[in-house]
N, CA, C and O atoms as a printed pandas DataFrame, in Angstrom:
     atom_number atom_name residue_name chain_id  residue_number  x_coord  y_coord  z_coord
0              1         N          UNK        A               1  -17.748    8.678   15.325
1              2        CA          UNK        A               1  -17.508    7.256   15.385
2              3         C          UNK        A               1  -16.225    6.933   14.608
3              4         O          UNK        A               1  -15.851    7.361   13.516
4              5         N          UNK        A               2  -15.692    6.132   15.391
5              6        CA          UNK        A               2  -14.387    5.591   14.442
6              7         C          UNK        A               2  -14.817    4.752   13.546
7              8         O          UNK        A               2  -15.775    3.984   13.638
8              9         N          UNK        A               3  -13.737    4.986   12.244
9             10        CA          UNK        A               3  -13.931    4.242   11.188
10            11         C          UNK        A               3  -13.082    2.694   11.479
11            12         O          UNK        A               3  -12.020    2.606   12.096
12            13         N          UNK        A               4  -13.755    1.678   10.942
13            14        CA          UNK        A               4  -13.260    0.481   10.499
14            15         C          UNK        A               4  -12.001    0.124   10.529
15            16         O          UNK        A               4  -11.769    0.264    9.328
16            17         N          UNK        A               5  -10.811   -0.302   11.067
17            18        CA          UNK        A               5   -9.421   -0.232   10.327
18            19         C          UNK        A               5   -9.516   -1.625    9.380
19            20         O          UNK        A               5   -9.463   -2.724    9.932
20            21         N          UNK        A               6   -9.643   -1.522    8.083
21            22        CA          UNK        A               6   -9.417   -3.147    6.970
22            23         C          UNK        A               6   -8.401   -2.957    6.402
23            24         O          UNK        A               6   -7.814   -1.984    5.927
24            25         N          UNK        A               7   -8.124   -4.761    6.563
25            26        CA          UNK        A               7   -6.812   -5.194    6.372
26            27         C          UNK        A               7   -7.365   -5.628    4.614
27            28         O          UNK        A               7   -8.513   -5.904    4.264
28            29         N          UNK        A               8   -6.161   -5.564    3.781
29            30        CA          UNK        A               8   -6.331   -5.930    2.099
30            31         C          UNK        A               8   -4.858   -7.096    1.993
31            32         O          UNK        A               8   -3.792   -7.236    2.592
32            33         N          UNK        A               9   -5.536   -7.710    0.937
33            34        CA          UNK        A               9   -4.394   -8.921    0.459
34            35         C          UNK        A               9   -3.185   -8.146   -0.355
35            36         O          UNK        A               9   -3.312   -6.921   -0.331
36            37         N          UNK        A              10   -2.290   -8.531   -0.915
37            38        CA          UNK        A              10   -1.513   -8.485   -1.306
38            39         C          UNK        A              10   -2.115   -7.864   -2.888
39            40         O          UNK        A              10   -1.943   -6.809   -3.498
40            41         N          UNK        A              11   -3.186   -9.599   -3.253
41            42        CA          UNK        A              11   -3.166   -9.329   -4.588
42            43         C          UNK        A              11   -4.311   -8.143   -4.730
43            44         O          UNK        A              11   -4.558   -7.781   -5.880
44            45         N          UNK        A              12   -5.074   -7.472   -3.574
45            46        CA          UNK        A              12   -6.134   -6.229   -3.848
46            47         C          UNK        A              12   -4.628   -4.741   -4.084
47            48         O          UNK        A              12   -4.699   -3.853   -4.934
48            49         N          UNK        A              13   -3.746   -4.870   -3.322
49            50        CA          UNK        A              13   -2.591   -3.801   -3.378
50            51         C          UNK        A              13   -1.867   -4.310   -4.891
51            52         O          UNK        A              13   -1.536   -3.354   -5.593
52            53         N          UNK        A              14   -1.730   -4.973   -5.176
53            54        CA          UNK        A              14   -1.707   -5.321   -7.045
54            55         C          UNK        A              14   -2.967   -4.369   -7.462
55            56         O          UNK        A              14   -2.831   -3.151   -7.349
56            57         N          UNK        A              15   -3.674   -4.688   -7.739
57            58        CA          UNK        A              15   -4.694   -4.513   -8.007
58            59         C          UNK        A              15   -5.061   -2.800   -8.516
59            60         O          UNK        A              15   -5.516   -2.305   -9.547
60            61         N          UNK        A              16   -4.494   -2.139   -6.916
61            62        CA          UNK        A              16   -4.873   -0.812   -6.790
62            63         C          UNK        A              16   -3.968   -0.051   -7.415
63            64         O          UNK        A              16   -4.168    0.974   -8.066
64            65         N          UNK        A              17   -2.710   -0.739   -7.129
65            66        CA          UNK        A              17   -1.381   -0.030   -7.499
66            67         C          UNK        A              17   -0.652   -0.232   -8.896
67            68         O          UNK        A              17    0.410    0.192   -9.352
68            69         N          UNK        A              18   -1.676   -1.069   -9.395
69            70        CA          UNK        A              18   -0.847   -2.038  -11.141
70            71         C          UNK        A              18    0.581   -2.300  -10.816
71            72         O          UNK        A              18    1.296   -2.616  -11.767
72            73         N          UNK        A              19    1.171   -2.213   -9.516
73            74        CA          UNK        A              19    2.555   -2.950   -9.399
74            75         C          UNK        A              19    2.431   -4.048   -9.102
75            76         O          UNK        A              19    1.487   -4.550   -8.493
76            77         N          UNK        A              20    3.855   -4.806   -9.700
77            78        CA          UNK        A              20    3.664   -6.567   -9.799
78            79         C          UNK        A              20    4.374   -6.651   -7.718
79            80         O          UNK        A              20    4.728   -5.834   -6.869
80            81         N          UNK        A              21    4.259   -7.808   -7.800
81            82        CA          UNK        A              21    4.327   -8.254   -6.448
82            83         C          UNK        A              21    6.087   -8.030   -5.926
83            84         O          UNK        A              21    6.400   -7.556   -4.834
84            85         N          UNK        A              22    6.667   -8.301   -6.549
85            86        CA          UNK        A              22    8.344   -8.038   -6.644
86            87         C          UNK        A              22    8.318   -6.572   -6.144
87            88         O          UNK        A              22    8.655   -6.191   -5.023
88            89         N          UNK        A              23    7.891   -5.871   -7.095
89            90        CA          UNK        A              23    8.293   -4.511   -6.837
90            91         C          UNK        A              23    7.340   -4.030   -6.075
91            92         O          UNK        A              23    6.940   -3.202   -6.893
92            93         N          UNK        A              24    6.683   -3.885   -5.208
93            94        CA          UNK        A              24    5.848   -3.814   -3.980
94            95         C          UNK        A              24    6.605   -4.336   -2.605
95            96         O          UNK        A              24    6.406   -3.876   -1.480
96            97         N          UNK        A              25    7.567   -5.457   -2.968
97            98        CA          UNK        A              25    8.054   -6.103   -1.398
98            99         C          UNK        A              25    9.750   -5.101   -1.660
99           100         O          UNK        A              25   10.387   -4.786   -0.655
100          101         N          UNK        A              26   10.322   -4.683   -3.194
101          102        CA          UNK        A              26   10.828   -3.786   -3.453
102          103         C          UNK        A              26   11.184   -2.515   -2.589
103          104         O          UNK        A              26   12.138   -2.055   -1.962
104          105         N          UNK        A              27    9.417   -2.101   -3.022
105          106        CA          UNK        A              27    9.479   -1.071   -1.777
106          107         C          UNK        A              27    9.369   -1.149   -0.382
107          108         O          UNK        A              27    9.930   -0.418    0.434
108          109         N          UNK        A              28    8.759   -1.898   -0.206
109          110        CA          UNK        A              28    8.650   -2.063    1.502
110          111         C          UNK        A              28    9.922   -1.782    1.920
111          112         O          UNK        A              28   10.193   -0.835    2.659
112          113         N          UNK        A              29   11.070   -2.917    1.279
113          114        CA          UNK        A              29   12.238   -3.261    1.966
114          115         C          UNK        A              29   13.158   -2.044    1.818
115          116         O          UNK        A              29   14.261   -2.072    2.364
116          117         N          UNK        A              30   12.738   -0.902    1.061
117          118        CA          UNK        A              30   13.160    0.648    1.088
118          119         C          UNK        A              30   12.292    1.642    1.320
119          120         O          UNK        A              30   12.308    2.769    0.825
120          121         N          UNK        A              31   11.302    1.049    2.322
121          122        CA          UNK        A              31   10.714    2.069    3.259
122          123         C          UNK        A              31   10.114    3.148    2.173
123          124         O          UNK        A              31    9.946    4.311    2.541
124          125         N          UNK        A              32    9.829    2.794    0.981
125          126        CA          UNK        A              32    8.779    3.563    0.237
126          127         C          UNK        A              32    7.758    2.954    0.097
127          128         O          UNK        A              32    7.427    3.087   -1.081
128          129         N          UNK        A              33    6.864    2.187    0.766
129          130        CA          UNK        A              33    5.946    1.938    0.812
130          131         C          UNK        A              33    5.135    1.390    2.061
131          132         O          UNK        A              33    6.060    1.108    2.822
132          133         N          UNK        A              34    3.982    1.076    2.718
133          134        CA          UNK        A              34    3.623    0.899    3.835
134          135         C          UNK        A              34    4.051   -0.410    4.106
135          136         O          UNK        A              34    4.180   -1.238    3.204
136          137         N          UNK        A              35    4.301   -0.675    5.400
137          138        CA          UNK        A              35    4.741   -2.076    6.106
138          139         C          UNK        A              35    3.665   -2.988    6.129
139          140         O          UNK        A              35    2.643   -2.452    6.556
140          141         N          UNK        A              36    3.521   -4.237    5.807
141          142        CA          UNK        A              36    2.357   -5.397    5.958
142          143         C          UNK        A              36    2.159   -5.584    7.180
143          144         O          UNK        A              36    2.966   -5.197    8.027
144          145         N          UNK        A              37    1.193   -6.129    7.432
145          146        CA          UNK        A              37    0.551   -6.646    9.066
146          147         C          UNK        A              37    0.725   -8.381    9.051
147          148         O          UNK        A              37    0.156   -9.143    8.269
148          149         N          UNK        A              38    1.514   -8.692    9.958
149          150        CA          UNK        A              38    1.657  -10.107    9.533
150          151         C          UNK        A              38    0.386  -10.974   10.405
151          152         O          UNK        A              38    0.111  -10.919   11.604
152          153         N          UNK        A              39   -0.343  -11.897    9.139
153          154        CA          UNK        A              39   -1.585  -12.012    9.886
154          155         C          UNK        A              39   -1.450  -13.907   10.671
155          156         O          UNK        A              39   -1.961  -14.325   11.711
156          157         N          UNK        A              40   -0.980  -14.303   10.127
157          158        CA          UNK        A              40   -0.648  -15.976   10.579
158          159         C          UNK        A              40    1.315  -15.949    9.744
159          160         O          UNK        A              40    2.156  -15.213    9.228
160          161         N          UNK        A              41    1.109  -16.965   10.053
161          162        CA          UNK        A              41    2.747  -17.831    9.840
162          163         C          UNK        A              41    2.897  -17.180    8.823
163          164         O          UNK        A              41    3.581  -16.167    8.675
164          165         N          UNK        A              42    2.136  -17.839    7.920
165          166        CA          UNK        A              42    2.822  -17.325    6.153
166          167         C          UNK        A              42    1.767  -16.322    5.191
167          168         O          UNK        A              42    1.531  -16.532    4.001
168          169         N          UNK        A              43    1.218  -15.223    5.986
169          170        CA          UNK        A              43    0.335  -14.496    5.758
170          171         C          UNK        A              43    0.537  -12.995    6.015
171          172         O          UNK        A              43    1.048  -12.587    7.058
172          173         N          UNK        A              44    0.052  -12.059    4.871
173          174        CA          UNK        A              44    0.517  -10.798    5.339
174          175         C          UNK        A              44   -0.984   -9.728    4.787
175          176         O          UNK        A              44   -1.863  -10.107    4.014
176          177         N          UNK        A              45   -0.928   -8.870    5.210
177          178        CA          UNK        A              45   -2.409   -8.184    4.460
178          179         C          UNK        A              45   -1.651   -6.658    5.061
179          180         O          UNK        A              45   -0.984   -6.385    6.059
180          181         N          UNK        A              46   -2.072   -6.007    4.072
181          182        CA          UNK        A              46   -1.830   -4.237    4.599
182          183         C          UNK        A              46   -3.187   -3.229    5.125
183          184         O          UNK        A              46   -4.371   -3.377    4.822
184          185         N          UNK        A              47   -2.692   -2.380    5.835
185          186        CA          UNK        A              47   -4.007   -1.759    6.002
186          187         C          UNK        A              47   -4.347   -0.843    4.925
187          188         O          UNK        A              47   -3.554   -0.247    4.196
188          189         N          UNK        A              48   -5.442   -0.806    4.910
189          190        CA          UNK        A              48   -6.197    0.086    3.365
190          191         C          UNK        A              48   -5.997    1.409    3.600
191          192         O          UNK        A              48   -5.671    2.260    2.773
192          193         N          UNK        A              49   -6.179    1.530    4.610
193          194        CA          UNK        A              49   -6.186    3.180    4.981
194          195         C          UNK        A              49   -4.736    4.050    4.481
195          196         O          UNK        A              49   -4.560    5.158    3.975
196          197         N          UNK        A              50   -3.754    2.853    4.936
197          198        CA          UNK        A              50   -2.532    3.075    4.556
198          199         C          UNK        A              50   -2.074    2.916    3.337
199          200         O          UNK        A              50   -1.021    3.532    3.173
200          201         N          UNK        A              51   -2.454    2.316    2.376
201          202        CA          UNK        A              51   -2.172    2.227    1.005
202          203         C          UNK        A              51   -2.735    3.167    0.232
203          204         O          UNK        A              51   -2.052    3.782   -0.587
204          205         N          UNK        A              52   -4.729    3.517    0.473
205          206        CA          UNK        A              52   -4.690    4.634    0.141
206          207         C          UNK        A              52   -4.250    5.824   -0.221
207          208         O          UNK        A              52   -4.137    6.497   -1.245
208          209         N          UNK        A              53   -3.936    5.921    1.415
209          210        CA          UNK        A              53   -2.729    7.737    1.758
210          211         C          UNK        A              53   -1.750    7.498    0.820
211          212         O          UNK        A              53   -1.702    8.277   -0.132
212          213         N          UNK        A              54   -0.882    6.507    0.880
213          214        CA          UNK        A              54    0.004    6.213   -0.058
214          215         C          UNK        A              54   -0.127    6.667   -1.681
215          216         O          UNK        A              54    0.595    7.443   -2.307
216          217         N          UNK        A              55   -1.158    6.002   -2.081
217          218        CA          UNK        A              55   -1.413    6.417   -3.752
218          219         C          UNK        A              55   -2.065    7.978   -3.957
219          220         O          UNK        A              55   -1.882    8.673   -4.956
220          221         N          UNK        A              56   -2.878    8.358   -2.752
221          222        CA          UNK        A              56   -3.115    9.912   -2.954
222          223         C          UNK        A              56   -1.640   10.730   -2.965
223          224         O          UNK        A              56   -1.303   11.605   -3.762
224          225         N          UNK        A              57   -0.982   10.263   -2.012
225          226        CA          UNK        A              57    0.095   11.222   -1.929
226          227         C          UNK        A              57    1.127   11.260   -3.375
227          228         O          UNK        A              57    1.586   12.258   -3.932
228          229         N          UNK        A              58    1.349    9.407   -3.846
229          230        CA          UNK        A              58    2.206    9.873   -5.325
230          231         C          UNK        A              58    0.965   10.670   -6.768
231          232         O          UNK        A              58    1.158   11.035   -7.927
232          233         N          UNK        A              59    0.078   10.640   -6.104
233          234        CA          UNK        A              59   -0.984   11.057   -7.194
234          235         C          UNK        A              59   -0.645   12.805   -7.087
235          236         O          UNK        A              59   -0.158   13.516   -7.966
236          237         N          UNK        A              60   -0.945   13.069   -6.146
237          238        CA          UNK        A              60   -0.708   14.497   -5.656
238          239         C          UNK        A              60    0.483   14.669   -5.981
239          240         O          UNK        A              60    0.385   15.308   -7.028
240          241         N          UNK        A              61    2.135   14.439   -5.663
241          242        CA          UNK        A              61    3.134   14.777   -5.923
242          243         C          UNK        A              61    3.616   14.730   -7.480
243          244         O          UNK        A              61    4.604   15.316   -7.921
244          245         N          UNK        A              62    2.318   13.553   -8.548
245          246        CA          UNK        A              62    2.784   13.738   -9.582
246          247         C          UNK        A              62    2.452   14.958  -10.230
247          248         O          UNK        A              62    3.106   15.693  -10.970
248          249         N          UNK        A              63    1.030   15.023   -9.691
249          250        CA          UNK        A              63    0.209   16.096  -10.077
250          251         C          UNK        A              63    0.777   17.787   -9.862
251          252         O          UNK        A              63    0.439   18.713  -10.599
252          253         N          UNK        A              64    1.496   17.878   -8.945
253          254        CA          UNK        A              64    2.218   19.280   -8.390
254          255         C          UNK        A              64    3.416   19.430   -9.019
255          256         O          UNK        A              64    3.983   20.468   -9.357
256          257         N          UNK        A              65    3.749   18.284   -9.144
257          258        CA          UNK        A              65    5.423   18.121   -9.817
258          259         C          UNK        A              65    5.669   19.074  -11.676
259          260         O          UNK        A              65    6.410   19.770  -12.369
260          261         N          UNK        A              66    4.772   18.575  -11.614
261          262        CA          UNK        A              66    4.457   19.580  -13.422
262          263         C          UNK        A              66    3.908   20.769  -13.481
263          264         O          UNK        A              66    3.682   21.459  -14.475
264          265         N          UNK        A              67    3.644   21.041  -12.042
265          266        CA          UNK        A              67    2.813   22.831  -12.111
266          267         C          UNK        A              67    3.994   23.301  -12.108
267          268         O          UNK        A              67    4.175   24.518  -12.144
């Protein structure tokens, strides 16, 4: 069965990532970080799945980086 795809706010990707909101749209706009889903006019939410992968992968690269 396929899993769920959920969309997260802005301030849950704060949240996960302890980055402030600046430096989150930071990255987007240099393609180091996942692209938002634009949900109405002035509304944006990311997918979880994708932010996840995201923090495993700098978790992992910090983690390998010192072996």
């Amino acid at each position: 069965m396929k899993e769920k795809t959920k969309l997260i706010r802005i301030s849950e990707v704060i949240d996960r990532t302890g980055f402030c909101r600046a430096w989150i749209y930071r990255l987007i706009k240099n393609n180091s970080f996942p692209s938002p889903v634009k949900t109405g006019e002035r509304s944006i939410a990311f997918i979880e799945s994708e932010v996840d992968a995201w923090i495993d992968e700098k978790i992992f690269y910090s983690r390998n980086q010192a072996a």
